[in-house]
One Martini backbone bead per residue (centre of mass of N, CA, C, O) as a GRO file, in nm:
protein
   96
    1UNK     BB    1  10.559   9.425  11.012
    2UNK     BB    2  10.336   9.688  10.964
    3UNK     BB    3   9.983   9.634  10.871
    4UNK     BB    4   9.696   9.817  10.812
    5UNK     BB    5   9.391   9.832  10.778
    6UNK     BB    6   9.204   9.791  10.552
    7UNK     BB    7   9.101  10.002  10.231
    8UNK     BB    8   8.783   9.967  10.060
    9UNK     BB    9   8.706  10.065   9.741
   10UNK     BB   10   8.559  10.232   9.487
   11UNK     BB   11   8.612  10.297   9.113
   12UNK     BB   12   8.417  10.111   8.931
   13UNK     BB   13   8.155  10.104   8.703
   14UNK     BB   14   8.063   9.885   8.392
   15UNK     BB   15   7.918   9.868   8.118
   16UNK     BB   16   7.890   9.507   7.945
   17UNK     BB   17   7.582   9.437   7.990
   18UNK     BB   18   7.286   9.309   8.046
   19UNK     BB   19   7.312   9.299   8.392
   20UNK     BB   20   7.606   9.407   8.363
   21UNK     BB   21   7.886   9.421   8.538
   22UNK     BB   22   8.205   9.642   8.613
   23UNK     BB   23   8.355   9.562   8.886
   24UNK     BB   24   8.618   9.813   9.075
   25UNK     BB   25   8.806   9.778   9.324
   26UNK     BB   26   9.032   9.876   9.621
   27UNK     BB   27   9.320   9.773   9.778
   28UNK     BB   28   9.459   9.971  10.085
   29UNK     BB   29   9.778   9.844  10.302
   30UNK     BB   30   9.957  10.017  10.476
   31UNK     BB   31  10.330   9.995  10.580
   32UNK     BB   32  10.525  10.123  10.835
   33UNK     BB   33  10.814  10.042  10.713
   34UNK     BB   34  11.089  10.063  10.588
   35UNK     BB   35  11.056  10.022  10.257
   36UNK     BB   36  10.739   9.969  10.256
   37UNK     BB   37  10.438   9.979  10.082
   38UNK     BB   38  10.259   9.796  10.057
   39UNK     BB   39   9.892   9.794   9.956
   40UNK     BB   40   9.817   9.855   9.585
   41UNK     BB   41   9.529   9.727   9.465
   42UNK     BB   42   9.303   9.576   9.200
   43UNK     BB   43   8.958   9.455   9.171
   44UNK     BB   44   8.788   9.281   8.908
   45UNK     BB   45   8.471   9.207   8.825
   46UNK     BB   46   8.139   9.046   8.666
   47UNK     BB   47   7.827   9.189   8.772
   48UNK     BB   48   7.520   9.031   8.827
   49UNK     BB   49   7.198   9.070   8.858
   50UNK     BB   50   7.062   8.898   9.152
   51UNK     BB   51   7.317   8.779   9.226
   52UNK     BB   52   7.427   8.693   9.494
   53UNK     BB   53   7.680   8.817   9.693
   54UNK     BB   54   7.847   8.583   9.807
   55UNK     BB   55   7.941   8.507   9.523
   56UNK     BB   56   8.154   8.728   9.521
   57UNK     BB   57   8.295   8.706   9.812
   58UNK     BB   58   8.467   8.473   9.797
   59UNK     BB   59   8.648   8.547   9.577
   60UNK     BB   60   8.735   8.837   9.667
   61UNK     BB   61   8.838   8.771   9.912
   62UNK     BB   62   9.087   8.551   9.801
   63UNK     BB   63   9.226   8.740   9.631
   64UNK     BB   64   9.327   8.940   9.868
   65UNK     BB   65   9.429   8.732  10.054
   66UNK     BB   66   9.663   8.640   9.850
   67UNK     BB   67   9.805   8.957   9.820
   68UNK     BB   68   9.909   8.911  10.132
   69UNK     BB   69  10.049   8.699  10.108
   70UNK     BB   70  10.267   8.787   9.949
   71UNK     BB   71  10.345   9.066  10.056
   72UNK     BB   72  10.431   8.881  10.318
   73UNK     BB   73  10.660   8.686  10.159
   74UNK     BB   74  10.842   8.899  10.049
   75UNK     BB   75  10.906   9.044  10.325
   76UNK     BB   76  11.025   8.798  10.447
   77UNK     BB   77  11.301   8.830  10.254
   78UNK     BB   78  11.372   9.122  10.298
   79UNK     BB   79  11.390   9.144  10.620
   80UNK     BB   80  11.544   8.837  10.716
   81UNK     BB   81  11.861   8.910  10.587
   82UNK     BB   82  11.875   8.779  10.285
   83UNK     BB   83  11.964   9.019  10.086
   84UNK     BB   84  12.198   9.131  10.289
   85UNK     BB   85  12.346   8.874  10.247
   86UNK     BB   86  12.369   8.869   9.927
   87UNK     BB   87  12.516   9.197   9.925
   88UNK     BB   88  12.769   9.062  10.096
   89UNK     BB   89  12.852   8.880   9.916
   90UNK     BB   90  12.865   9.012   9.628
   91UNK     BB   91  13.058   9.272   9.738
   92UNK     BB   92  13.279   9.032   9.794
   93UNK     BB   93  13.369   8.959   9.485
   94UNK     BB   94  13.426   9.214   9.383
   95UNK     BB   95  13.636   9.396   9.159
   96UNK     BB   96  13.789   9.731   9.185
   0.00000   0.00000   0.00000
């Protein structure tokens, strides 16, 4: 799995109510190995005028940081071996 620097854009920010905003990111993390996609996640939070930006930013962090582990566990499941596994078993089993 090569996945590449992370690119995070803003896409939206929309009036929610007084000093209230939905502010919505994307992260998009290519990843050049075949067959896999790499990540392409938005998140979305409400930001409200004032407030330091640190009470954003670790929960931010943590929401991202957990989307890597996820398409990092999937992958370790697809690359490993497991998939072609289950399917030279499945397809000798069929009878045709």
């Amino acid at each position: 799995m090569a996945l590449h620097d992370p690119v995070i854009t803003m896409e939206s920010v929309t009036y929610s109510s007084q000093n209230r905003f939905n502010i919505t990111f994307k992260l998009v993390i290519p990843d050049n190995t075949v067959g896999c996609d790499g990540i392409d996640q938005t998140f979305t939070f409400l930001y409200r005028q004032g407030v330091v930006l640190t009470a954003y930013l670790d929960a931010l962090d943590n929401q991202m940081q957990a989307a890597i582990d996820k398409y990092k566990a999937e992958m370790a499941i697809k690359t490993a071996g497991v998939v072609p596994t289950f399917i030279s078993a499945l397809t000798g089993r069929l009878e045709v």
